[in-house]
C-alpha positions in Angstrom: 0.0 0.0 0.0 2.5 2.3 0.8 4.6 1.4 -2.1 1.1 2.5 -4.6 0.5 5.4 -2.3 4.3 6.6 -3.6 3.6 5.4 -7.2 0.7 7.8 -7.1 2.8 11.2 -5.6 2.4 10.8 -2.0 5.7 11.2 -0.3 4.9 12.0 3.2 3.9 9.5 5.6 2.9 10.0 9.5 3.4 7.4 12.2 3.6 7.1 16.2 5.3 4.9 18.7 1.9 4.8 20.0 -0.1 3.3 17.2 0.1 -0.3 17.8 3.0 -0.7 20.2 5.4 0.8 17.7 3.8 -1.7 14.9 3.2 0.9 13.0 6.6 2.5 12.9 8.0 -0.9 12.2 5.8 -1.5 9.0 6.7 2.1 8.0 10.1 0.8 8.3 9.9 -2.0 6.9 8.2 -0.8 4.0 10.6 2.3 2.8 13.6 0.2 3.0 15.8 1.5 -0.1 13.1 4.1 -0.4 13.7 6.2 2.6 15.6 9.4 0.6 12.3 9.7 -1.6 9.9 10.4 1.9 9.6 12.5 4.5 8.7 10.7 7.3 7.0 11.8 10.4 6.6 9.8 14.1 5.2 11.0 17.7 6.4 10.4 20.8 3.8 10.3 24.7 6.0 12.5 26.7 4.3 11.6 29.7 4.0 7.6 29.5 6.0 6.4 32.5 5.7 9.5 34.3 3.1 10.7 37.1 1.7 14.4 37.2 2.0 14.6 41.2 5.5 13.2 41.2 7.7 16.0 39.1 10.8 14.7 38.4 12.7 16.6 35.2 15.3 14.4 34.5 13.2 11.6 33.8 11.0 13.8 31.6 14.4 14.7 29.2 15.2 11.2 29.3 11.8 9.5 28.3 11.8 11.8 24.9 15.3 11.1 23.7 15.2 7.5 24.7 12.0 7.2 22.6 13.4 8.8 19.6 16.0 6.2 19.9 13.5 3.5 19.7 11.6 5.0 17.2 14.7 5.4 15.2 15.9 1.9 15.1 11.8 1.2 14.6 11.9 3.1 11.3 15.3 1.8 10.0 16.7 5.6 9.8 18.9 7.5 11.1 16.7 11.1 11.3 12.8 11.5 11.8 12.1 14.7 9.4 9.3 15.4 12.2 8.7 14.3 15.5 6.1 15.7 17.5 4.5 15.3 20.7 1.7 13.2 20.9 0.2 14.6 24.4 0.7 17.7 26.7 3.4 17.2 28.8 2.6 17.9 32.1 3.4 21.3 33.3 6.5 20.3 35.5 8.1 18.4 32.3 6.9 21.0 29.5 10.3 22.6 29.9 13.3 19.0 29.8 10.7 18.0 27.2 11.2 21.1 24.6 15.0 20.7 25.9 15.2 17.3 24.6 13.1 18.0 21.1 16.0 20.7 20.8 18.8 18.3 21.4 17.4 15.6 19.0 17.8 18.5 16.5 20.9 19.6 17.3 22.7 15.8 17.2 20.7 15.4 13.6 18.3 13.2 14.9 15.3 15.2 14.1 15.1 17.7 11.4 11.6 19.4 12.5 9.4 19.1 16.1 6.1 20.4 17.4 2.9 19.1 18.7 -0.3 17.3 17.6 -2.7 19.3 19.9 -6.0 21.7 19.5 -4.9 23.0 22.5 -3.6 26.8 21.9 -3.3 27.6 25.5 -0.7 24.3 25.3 1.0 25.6 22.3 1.6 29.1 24.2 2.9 27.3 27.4 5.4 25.4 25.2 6.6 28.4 23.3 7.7 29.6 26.3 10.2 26.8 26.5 11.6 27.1 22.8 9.9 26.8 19.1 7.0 24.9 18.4 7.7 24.3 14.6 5.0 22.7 13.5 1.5 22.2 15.0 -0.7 19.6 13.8 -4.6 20.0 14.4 -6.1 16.6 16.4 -8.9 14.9 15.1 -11.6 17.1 16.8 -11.1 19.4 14.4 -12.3 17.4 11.4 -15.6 19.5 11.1 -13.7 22.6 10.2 -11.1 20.8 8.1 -14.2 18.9 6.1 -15.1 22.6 5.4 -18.6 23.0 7.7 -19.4 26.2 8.6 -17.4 26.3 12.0 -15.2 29.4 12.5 -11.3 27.4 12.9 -9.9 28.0 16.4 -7.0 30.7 17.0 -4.0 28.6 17.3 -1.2 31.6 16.2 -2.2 35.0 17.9 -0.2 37.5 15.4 -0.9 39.3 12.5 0.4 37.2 9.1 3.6 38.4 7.8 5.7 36.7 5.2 8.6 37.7 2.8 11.1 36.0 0.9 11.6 31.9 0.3 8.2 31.5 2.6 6.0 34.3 0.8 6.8 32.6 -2.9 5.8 29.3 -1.1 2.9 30.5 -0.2 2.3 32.3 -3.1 2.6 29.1 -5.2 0.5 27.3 -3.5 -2.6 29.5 -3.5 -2.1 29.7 -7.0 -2.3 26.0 -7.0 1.4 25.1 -7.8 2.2 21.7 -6.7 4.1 21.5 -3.4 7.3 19.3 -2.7 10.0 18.4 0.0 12.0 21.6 -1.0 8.6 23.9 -0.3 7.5 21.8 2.8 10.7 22.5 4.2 10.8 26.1 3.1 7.3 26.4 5.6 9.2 24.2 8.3 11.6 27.1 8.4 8.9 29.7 9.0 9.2 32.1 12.4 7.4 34.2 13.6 4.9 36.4 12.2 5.5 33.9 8.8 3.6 31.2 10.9 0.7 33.3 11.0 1.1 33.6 7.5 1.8 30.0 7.1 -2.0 29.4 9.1 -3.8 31.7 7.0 -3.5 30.4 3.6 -4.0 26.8 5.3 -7.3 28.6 6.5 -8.2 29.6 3.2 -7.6 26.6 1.6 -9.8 25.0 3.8 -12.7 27.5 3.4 -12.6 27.1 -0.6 
């Protein structure tokens, strides 16, 4: 399946250490063996699985994301997850040695992109606090405004839209219905700021039309 689903243009495929015990990753793996330089490939990790909400203990917190990432890794047969992204709000206590450990999975190369599947904004605004959230990807309750019903989308990104350069003529492209590949997904992955809110607003309209 995944083999015809990449016969027919699709080159991004999203998995979680969580879906089946890590089946799931290990069938992704499995599957874009020889492949893998042709996909971008996305995972999640539970921040809090192991830990307890009245029993704060940071260290623990760091340690359960990079030590998933690891097993993720070797799940998927790579070497780098192009995005890995939280698959729960961490509790308060560990919202901080999590973001530290997303960081450091960037920094050794482990992880190109991180963020959060959430609908949560006050969430997303607790984590920014603690470092980039990169990418934010809506939660299935959200499925009556992404099917296009009549149902004003949440705020997720508080600012005003602002983009220029590589990001604008991404964006640009795309509402123009230009076809979009890894070299313009990553150009959004690098939008900050105020491009963000740029980023959200064309996704908006899109899902309007």
């Amino acid at each position: 399946l995944i083999h015809r689903a990449q016969d027919l243009g699709v080159n991004v495929i999203d998995s979680a250490e969580g879906y089946g015990a890590g089946h799931s990753e290990t069938l992704v793996g499995t599957a874009l063996r020889g492949r893998r330089e042709q996909w971008i490939v996305a995972t999640k990790v539970q921040p809090n699985q192991g830990l307890e909400r009245a029993r704060p203990d940071p260290a623990a917190a760091r340690r359960r994301v990079l030590e998933a990432c690891e097993h993720s890794l070797r799940r998927l047969q790579t070497d780098r997850i192009d995005l890995y992204q939280l698959h729960a709000i961490p509790y308060d206590w560990a919202a901080g040695p999590v973001m530290d450990a997303l960081a450091t999975l960037k920094a050794q190369g482990k992880v190109r992109f991180y963020g959060i599947s959430t609908n949560d904004q006050a969430a997303v605004l607790r984590l920014r606090q603690f470092g980039p959230v990169e990418v934010l990807q809506i939660g299935p309750r959200s499925t009556q405004w992404y099917s296009g019903a009549n149902v004003t989308p949440p705020l997720l990104v508080p600012a005003p839209g602002k983009a220029g350069g590589a990001v604008r003529e991404v964006l640009d492209g795309v509402m123009l219905g230009q076809q979009v590949g890894l070299d313009e997904i990553v150009t959004l992955f690098s939008a900050r700021g105020p491009e963000v809110a740029a980023v959200a607003e064309v996704a908006d309209d899109l899902r309007r039309a």
